[in-house]
BAKOLPA-429912 format. One record per atom (N, C-alpha, C): atom name; residue number from 0; x, y, z; residue in three letters. Coordinates in steps of 0.1 Angstrom, whole numbers, padded with zeros to 4 digits. Each point is the difference from the previous one (the first is absolute). Example, Ala and Ser with C-alpha at 12.3 -4.5 7.8 and 13.67 -1.06 7.14 Angstrom:
REM residues 2
<pt "N",0,<0132,-0057,0078>,"ala">
<pt "CA",0,<-0009,0012,0000>,"ala">
<pt "C",0,<0009,0012,0000>,"ala">
<pt "N",1,<-0004,0011,-0007>,"ser">
<pt "CA",1,<0009,0011,0000>,"ser">
<pt "C",1,<-0008,0011,0008>,"ser">
//
This chain:
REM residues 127
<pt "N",0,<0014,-0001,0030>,"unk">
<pt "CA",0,<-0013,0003,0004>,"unk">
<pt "C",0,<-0002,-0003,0014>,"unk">
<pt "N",1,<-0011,0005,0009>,"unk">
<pt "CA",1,<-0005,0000,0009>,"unk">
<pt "C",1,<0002,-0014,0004>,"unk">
<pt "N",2,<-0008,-0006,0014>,"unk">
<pt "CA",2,<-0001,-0011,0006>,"unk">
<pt "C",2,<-0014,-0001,-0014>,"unk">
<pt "N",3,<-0012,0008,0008>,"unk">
<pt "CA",3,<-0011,0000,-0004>,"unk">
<pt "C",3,<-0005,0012,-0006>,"unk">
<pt "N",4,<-0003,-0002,-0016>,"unk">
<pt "CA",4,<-0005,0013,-0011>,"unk">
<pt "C",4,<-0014,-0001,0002>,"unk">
<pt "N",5,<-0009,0008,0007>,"unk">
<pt "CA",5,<-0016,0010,-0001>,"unk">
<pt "C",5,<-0001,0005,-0009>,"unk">
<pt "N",6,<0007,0009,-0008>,"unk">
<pt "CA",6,<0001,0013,-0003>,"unk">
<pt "C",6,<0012,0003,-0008>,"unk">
<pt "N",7,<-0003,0010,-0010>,"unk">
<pt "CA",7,<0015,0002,-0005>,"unk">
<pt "C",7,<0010,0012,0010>,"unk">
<pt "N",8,<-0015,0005,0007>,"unk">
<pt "CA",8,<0009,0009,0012>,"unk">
<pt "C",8,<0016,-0010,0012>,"unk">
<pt "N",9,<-0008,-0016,-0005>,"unk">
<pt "CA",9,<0016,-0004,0007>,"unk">
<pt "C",9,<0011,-0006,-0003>,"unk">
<pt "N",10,<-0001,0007,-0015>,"unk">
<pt "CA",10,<0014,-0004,-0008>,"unk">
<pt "C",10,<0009,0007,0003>,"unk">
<pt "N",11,<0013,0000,0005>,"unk">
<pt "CA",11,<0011,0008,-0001>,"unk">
<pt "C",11,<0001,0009,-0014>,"unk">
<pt "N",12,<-0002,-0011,-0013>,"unk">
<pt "CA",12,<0005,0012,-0008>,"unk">
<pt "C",12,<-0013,0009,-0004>,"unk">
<pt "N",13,<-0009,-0001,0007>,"unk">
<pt "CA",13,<-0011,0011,-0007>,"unk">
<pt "C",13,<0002,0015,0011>,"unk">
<pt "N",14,<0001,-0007,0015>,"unk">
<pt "CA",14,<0006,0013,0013>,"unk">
<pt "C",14,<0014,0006,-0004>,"unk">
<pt "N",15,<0010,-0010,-0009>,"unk">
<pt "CA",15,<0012,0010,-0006>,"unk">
<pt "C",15,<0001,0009,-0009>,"unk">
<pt "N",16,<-0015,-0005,-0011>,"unk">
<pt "CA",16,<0001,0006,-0012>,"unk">
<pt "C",16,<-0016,0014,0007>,"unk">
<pt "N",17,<-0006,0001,0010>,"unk">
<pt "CA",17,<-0004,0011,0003>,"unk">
<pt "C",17,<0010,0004,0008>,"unk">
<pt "N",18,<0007,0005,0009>,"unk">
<pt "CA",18,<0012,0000,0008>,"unk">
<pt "C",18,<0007,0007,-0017>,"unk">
<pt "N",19,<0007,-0004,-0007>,"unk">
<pt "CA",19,<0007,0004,-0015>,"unk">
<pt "C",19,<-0009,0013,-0005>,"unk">
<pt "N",20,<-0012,-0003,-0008>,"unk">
<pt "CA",20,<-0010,0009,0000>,"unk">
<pt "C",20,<0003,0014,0005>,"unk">
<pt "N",21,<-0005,-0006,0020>,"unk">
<pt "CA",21,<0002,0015,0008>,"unk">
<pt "C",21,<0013,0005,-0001>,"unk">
<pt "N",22,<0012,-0011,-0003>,"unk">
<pt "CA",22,<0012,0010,0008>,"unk">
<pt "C",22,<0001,0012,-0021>,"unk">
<pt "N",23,<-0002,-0008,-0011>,"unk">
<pt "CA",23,<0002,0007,-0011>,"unk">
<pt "C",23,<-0016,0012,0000>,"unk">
<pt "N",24,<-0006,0000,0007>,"unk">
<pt "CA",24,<-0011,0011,0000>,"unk">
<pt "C",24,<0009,0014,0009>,"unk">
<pt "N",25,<0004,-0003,0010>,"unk">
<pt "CA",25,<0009,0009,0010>,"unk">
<pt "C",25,<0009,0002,-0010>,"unk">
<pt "N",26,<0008,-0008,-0010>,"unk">
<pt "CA",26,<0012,0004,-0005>,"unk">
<pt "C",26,<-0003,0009,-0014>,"unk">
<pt "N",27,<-0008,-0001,-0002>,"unk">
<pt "CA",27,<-0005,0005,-0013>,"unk">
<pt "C",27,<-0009,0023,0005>,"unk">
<pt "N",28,<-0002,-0003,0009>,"unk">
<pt "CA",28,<-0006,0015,0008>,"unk">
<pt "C",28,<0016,0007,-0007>,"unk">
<pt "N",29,<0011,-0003,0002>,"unk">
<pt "CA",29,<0011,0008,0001>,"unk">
<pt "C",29,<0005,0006,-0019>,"unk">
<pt "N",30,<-0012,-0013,-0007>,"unk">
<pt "CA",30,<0004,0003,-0013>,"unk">
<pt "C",30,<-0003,0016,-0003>,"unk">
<pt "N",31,<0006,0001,-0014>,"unk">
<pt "CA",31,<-0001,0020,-0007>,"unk">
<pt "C",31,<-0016,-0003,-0002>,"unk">
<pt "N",32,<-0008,0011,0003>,"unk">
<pt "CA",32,<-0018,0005,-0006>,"unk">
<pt "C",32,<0002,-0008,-0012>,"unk">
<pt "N",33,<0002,0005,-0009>,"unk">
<pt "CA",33,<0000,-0001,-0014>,"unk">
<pt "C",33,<0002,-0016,-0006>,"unk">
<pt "N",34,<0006,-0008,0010>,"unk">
<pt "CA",34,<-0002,-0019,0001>,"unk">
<pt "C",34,<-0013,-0003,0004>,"unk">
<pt "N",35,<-0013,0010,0007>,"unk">
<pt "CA",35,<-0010,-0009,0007>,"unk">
<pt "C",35,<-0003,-0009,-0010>,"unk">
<pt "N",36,<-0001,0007,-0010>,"unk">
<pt "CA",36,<-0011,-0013,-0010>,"unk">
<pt "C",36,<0012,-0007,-0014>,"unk">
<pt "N",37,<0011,-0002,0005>,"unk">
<pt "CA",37,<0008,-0001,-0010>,"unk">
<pt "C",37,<0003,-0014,0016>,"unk">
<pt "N",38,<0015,-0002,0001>,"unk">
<pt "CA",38,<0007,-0010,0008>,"unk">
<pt "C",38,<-0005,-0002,0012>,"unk">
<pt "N",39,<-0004,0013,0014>,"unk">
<pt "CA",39,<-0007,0000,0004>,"unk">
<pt "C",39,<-0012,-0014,0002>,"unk">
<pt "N",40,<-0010,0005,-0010>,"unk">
<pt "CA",40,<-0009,-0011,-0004>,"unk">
<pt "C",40,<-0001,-0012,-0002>,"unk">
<pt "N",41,<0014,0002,-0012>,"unk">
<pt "CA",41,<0001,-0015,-0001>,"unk">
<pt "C",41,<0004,-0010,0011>,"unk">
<pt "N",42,<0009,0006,0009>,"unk">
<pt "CA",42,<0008,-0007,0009>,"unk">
<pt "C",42,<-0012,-0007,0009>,"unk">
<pt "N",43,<-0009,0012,0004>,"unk">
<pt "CA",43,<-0009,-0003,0011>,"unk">
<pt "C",43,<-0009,-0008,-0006>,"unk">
<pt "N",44,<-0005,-0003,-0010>,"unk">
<pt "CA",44,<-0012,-0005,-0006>,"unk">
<pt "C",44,<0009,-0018,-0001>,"unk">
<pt "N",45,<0011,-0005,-0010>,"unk">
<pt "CA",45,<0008,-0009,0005>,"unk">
<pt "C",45,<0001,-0002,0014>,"unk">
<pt "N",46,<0004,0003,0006>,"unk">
<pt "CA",46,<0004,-0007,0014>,"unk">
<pt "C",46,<-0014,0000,0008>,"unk">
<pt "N",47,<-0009,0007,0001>,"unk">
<pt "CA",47,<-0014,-0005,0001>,"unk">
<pt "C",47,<-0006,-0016,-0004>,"unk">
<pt "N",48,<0004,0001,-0013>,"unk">
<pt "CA",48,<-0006,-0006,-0010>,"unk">
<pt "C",48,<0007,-0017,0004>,"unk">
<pt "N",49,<0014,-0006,0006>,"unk">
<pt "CA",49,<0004,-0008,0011>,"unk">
<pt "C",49,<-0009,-0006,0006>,"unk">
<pt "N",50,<-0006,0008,0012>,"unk">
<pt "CA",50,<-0008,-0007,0011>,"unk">
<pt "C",50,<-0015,-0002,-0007>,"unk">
<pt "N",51,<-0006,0010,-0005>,"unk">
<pt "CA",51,<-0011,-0005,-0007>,"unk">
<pt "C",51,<-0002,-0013,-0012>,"unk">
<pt "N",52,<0011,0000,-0008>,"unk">
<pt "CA",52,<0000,-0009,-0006>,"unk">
<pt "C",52,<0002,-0016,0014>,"unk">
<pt "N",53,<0010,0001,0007>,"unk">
<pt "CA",53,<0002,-0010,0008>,"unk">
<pt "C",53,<-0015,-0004,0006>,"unk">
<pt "N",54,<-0008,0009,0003>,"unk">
<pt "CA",54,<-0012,0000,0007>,"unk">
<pt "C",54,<-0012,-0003,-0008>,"unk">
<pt "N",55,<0000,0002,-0016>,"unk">
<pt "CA",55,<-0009,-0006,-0007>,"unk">
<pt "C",55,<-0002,-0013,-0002>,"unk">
<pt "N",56,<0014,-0004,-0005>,"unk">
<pt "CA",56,<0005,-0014,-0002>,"unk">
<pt "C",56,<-0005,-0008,0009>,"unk">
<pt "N",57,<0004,0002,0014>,"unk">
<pt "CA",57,<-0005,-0006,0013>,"unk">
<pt "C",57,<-0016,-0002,0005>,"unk">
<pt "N",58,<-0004,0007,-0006>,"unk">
<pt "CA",58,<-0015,0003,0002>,"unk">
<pt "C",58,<-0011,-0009,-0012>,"unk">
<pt "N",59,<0008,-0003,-0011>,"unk">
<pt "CA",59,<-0007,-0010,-0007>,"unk">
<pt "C",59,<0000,-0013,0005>,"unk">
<pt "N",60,<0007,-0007,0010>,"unk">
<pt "CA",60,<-0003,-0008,0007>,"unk">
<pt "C",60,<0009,-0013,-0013>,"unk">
<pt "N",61,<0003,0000,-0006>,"unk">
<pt "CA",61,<0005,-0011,-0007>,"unk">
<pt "C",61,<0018,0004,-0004>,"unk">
<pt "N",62,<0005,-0010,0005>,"unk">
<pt "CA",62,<0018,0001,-0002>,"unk">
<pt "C",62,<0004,0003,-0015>,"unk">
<pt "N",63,<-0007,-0003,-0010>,"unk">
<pt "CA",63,<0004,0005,-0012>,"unk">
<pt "C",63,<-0001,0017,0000>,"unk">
<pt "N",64,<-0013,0003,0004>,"unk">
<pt "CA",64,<-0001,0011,0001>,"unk">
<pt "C",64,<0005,0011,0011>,"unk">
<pt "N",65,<0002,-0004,0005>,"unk">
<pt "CA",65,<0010,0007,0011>,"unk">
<pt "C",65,<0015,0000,-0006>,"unk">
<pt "N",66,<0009,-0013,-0004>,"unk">
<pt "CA",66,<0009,0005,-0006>,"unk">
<pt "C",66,<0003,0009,-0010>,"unk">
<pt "N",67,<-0010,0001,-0008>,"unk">
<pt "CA",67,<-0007,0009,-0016>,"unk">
<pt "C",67,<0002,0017,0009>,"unk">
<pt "N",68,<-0002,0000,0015>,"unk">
<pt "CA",68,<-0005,0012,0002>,"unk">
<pt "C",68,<0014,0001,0007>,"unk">
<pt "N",69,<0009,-0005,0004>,"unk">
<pt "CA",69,<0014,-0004,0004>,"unk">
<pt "C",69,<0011,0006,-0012>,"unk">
<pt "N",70,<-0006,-0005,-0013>,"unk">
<pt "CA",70,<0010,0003,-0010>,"unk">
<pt "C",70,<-0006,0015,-0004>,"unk">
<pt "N",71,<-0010,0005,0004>,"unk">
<pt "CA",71,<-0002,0015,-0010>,"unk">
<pt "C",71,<0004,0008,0009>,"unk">
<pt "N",72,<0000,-0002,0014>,"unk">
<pt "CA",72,<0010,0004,0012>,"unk">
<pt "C",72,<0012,0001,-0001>,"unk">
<pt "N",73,<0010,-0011,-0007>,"unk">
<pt "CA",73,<0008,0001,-0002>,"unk">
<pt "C",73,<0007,0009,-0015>,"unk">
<pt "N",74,<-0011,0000,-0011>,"unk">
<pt "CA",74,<0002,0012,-0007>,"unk">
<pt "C",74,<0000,0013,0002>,"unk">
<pt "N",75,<-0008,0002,0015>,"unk">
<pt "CA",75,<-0001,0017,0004>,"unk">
<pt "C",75,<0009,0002,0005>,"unk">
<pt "N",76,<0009,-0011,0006>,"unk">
<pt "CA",76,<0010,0005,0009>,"unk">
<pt "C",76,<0014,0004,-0010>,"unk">
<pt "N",77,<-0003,-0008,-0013>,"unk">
<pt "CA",77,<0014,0003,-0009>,"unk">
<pt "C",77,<-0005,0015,-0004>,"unk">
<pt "N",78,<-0012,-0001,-0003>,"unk">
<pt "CA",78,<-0003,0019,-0002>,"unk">
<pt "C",78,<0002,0007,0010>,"unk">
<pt "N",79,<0002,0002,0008>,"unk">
<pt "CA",79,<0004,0004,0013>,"unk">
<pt "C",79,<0012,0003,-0002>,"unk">
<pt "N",80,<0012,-0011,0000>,"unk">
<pt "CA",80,<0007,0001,-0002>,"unk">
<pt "C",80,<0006,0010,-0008>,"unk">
<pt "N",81,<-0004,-0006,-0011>,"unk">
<pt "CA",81,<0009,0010,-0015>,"unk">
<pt "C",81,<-0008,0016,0002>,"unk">
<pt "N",82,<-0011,0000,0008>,"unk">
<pt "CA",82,<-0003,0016,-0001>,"unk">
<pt "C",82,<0011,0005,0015>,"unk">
<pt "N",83,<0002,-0007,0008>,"unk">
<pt "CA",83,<0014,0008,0012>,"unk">
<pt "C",83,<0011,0001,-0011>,"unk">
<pt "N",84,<0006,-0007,-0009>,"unk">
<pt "CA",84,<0008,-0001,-0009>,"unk">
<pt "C",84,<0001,0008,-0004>,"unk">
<pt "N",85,<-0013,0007,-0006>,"unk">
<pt "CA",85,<0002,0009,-0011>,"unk">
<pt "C",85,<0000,0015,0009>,"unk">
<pt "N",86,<-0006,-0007,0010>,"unk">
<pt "CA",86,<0000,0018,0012>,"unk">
<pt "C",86,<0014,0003,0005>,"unk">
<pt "N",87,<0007,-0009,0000>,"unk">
<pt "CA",87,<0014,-0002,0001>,"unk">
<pt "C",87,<0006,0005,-0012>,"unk">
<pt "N",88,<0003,-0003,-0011>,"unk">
<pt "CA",88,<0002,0007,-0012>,"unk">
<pt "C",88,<0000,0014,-0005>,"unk">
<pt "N",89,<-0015,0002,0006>,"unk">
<pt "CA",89,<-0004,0015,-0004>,"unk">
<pt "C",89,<0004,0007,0017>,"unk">
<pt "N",90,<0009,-0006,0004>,"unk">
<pt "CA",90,<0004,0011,0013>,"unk">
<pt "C",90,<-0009,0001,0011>,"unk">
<pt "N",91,<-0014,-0006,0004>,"unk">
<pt "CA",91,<-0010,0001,0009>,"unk">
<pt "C",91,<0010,-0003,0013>,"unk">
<pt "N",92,<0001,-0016,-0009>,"unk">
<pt "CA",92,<0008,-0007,0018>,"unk">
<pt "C",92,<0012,-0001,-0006>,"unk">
<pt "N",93,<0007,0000,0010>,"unk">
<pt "CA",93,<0013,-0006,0002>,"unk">
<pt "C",93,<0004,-0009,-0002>,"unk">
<pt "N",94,<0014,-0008,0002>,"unk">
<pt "CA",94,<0001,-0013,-0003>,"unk">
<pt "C",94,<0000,-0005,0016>,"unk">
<pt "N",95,<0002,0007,0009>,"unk">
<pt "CA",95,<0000,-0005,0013>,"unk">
<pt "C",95,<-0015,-0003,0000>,"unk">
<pt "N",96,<-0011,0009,0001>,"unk">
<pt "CA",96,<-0014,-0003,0002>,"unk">
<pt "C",96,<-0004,-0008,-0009>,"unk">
<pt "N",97,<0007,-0001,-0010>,"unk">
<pt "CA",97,<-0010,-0016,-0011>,"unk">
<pt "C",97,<0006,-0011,0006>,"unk">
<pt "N",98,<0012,0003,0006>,"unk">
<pt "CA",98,<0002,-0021,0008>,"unk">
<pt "C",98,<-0007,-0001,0008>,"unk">
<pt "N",99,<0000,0011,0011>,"unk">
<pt "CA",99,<-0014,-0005,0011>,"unk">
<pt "C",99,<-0013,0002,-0006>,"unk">
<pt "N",100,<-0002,0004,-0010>,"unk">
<pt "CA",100,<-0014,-0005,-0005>,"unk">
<pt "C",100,<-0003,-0007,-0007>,"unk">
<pt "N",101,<0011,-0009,-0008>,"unk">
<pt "CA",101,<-0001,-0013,-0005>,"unk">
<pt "C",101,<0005,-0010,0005>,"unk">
<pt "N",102,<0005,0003,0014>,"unk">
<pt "CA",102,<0001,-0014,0010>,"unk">
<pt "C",102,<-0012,-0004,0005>,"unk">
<pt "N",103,<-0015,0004,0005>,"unk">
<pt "CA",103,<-0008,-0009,-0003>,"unk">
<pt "C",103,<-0005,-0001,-0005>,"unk">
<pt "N",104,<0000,0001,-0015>,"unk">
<pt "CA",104,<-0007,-0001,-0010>,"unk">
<pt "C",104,<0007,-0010,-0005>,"unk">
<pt "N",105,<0014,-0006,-0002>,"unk">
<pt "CA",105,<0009,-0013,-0003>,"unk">
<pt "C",105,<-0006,-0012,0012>,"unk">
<pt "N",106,<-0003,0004,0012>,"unk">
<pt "CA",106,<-0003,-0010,0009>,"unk">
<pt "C",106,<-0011,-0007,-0001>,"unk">
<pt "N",107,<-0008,0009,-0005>,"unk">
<pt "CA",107,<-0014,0003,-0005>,"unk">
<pt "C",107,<-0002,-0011,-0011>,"unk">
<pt "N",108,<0006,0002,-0008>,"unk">
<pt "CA",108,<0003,-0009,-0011>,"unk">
<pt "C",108,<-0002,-0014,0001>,"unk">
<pt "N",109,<0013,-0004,0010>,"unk">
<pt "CA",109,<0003,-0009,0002>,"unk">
<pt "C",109,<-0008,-0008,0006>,"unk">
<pt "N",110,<-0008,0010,0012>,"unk">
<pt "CA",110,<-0007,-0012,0009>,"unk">
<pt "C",110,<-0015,-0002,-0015>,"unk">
<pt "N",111,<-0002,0008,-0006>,"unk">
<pt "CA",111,<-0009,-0002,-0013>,"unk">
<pt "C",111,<0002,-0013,-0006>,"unk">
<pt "N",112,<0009,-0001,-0004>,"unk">
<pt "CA",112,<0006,-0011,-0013>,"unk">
<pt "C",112,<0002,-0007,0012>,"unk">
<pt "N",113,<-0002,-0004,0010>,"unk">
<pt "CA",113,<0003,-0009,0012>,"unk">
<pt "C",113,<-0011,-0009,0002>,"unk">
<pt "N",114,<-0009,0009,0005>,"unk">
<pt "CA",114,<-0014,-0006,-0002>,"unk">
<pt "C",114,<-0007,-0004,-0012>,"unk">
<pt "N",115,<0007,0009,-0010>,"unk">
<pt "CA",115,<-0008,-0006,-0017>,"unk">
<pt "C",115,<0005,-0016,0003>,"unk">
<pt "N",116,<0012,-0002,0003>,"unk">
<pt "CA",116,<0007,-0011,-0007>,"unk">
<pt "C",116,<-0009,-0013,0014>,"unk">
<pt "N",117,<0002,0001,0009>,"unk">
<pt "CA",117,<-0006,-0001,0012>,"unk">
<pt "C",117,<-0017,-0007,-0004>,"unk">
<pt "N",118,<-0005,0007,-0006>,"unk">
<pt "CA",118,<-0024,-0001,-0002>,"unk">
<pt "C",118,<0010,-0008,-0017>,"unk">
<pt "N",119,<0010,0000,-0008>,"unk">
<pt "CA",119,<-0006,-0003,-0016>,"unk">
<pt "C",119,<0006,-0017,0012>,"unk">
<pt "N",120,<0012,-0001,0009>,"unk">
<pt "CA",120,<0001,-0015,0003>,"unk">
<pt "C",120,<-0015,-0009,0004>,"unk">
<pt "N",121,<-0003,0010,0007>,"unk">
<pt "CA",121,<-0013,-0005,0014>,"unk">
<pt "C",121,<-0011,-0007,-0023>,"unk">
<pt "N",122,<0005,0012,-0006>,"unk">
<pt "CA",122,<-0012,-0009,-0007>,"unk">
<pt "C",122,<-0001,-0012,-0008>,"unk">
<pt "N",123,<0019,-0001,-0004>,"unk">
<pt "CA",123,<0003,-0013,-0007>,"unk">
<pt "C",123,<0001,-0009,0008>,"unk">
<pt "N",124,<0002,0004,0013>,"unk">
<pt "CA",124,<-0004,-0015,0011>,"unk">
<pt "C",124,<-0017,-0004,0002>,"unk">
<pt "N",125,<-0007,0012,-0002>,"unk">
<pt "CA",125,<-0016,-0005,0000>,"unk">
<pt "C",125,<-0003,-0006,-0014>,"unk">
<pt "N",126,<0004,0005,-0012>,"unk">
<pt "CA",126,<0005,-0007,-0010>,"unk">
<pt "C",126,<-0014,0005,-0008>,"unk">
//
């Protein structure tokens, strides 16, 4: 995290996971018509669904609850995931385009369960 958190606008992972968002909104324009409301959708509504969750959590003002909004964050990103998976499967993407689209989305992860682990210490040391 930052020096000093205002805002969830100065989290790294909430600017990655909008950054993720845009770059899967641009990547998703190239999908067939007939995905808008099928994969399409889902992909963009998931990876949306990242930064807003990171930003609700943050916004309730209490560390439990912020991690709470940390962990459903981290559910949208496994849906994320398995729907590039499955757009990979059914031939959308490629296997070359799903590694660069699931390289920040793994990084993503990580710095997630980084800071979960990070706010559940800060709270068994406040006890």
């Amino acid at each position: 995290m930052a020096d000093e958190i205002n805002s969830y606008r100065d989290l790294t992972v909430w600017r990655d996971g909008v950054a993720l968002a845009a770059l899967l909104y641009r990547e998703t324009k190239s999908f067939p018509r007939e995905e808008l409301y099928g994969l399409t959708s889902q992909i963009r509504r998931a990876a949306a669904s990242v930064p807003v969750n990171i930003a609700e959590g943050h916004g309730r003002e209490h560390t439990k609850s912020f991690m709470q909004g940390l962990r459903v964050a981290q559910g949208s990103l496994k849906e994320l995931e398995t729907h590039l998976y499955l757009a990979k499967e059914v031939e959308i993407l490629s296997e070359e385009r799903l590694g660069v689209l699931m390289a920040p989305c793994e990084s993503l992860g990580k710095r997630l369960r980084s800071l979960i682990r990070s706010l559940q210490a800060k709270l068994e040391r406040e006890g």
